[in-house]
C-alpha positions as CSV (number, residue, x, y, z in Angstrom):
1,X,22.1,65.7,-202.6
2,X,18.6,64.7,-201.2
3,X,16.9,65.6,-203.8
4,X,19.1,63.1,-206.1
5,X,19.1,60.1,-204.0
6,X,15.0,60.8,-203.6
7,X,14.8,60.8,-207.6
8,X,17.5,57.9,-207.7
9,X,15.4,55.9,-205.8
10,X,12.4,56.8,-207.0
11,X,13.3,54.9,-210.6
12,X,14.7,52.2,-208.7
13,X,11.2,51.7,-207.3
14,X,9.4,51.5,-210.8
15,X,11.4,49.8,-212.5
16,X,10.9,46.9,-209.6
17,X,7.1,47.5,-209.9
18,X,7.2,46.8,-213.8
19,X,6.2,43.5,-214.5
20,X,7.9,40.9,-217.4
21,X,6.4,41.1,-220.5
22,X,4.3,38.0,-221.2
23,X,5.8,35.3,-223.3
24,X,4.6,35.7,-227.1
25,X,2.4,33.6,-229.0
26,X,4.3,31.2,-231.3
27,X,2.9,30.1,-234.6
28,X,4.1,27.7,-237.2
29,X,3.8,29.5,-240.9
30,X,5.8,29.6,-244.2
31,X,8.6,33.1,-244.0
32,X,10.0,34.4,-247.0
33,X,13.6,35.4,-247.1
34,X,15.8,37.6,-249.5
35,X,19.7,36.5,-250.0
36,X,22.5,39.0,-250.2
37,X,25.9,36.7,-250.7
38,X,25.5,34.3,-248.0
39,X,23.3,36.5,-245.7
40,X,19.5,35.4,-245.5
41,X,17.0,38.4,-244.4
42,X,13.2,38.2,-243.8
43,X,11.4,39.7,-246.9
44,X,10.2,43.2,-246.3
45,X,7.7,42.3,-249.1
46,X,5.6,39.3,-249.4
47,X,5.9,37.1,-252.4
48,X,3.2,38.3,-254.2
49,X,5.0,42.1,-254.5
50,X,8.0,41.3,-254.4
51,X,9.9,41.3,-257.8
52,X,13.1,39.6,-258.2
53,X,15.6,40.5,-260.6
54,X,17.5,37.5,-262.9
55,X,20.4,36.1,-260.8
56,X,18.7,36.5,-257.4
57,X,17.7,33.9,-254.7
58,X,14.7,33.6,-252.8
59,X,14.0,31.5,-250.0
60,X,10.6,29.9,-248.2
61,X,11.2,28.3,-244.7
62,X,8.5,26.6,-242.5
63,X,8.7,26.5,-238.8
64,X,7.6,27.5,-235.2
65,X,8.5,30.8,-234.8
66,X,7.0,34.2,-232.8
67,X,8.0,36.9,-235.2
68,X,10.5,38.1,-237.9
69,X,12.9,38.6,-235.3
70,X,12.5,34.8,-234.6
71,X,12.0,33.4,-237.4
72,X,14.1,30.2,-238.5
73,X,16.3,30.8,-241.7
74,X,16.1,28.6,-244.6
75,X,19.0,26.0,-244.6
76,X,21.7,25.0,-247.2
77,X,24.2,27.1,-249.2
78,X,23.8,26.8,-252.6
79,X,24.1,29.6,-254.9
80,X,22.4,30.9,-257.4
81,X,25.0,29.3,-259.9
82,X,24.3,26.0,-258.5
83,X,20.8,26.1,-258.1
84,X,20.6,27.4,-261.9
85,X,23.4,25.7,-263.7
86,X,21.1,23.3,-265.7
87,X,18.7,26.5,-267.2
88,X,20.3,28.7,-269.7
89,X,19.2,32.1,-269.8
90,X,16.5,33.3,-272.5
91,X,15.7,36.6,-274.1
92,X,12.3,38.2,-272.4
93,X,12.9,35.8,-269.1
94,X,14.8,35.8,-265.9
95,X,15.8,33.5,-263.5
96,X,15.2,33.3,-259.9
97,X,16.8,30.4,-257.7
98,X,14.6,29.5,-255.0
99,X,15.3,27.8,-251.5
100,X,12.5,25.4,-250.3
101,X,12.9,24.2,-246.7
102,X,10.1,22.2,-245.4
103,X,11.5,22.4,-241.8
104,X,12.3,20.0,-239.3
105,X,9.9,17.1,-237.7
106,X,9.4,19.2,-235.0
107,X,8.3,21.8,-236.8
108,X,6.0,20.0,-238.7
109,X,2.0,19.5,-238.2
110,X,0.8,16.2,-236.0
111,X,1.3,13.1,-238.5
112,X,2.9,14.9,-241.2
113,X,6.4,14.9,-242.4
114,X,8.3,17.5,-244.0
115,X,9.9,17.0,-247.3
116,X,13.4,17.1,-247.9
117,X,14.9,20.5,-248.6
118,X,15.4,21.3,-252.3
119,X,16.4,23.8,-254.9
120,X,14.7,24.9,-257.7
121,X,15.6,27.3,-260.7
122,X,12.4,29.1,-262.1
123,X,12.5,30.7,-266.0
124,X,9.9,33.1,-265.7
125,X,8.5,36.4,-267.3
126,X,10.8,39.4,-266.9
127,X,8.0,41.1,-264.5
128,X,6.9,37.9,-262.7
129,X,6.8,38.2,-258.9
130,X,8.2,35.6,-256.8
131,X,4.8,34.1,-256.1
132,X,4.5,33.7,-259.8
133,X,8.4,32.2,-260.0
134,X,7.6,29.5,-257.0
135,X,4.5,28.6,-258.8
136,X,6.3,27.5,-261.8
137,X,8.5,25.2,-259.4
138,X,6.4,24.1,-256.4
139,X,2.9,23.2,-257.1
140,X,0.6,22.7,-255.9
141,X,0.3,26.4,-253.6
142,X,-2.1,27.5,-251.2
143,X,-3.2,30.5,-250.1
144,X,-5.6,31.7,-247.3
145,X,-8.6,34.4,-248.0
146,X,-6.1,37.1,-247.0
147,X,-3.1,36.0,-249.6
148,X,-1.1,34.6,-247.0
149,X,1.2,31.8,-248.1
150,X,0.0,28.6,-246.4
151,X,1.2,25.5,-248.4
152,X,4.1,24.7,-251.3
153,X,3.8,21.6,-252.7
154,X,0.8,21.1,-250.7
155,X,2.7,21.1,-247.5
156,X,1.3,21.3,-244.9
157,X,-1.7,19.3,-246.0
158,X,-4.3,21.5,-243.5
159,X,-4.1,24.7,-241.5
160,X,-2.2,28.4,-242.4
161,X,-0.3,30.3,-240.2
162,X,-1.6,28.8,-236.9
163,X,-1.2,29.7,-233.6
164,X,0.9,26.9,-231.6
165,X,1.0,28.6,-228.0
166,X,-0.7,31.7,-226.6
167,X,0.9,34.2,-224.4
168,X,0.8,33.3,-220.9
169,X,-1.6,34.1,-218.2
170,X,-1.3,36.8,-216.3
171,X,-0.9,36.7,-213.0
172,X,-3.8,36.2,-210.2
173,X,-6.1,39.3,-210.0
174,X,-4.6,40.4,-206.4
175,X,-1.2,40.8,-208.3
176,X,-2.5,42.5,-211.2
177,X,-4.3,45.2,-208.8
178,X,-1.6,45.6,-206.1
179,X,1.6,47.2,-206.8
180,X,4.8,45.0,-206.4
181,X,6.8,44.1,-203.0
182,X,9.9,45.9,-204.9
183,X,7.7,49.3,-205.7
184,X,6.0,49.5,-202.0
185,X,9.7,49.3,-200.7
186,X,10.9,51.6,-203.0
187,X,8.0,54.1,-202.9
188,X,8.8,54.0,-198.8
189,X,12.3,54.9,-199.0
190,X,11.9,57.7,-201.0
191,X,8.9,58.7,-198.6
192,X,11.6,57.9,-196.0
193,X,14.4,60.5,-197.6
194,X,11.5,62.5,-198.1
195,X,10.8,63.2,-194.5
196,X,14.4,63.3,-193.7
197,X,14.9,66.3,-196.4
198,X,12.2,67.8,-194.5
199,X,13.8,67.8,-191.1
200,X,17.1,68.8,-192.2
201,X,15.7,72.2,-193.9
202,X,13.4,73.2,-190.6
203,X,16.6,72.5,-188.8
204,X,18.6,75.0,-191.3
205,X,15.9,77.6,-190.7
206,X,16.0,77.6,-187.1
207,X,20.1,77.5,-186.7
């Protein structure tokens, strides 16, 4: 029974000496997104790889955000019927609707302003990625050195994928050396049922 509440307490004490994870760096960068029915989900792939199939949507979102998990969605519900109704299909081609949501104001760089959402149906080459599809659409594109997406229809005008906010601080160096109030506590109760574990088995031995 000692031995338990010892061991009990013992994880009680860590887990009060673990400290919060820092907040995460945000950055403001174009995602990529696949659609499945109404369902948006971040692109495994990045436009460049990915190759769509004729009848699929695609969607490009720019905002603040810290990761995938994060990430903003594009906006709007229109289908691939919708976005494509006005392009018949062609022998040798596909077609790929695309989502293009510039984001919100807040989102945007200092004295830019996003562009309205829009739509766009690409007719492209049977093999074409979906880099390939949104350049036929959404001119002019820029990339960074490292092929990462940075502007459609030249928005934003400047910057790729930058970082907004950095993690914060850590703590003063006395906290970061010295354990936590919580885990000195802890660590002397369990020395506490320690010693009282001790007593109560001499006692046992000399009954």
């Amino acid at each position: 029974m000692i031995r338990r509440a010892c061991a009990a307490l013992l994880l009680t004490a860590l887990s009060l000496g673990t400290a919060a994870p820092a907040q995460a760096a945000t950055y403001r960068y174009w995602s990529f997104w696949d659609r499945d029915g109404s369902t948006w989900t971040y692109a495994t792939q990045g436009p460049s790889v990915s190759v769509p199939s004729d009848g699929e949507v695609k969607g490009f979102r720019f905002a603040l955000s810290e990761d995938s998990a994060d990430a903003s969605q594009p906006r709007g519900t229109a289908t691939f019927g919708t976005i494509c109704a006005r392009t018949p299909a062609r022998d040798g081609q596909k077609r790929v609707a695309l989502v293009l949501d510039f984001g919100t104001p807040k989102d945007a760089p200092s004295g830019e302003t996003p562009p309205k959402l829009r739509t766009a149906c690409a007719q492209v080459a049977e093999d074409a990625t979906t880099a390939e599809a949104l350049a036929e659409v959404a001119k002019p594109l820029r990339y960074d050195s490292s092929a990462l997406l940075c502007a459609i229809e030249g928005y934003p005008g400047a910057g790729c994928g930058d970082e907004i906010s950095k993690p914060a601080a850590k703590s003063a160096k006395s906290d970061d050396d010295s354990p936590s109030l919580g885990l000195w506590a802890g660590a002397a109760g369990v020395a506490a049922l320690g010693a009282a574990a001790f007593w109560q088995s001499r006692r046992r031995r000399n009954a």
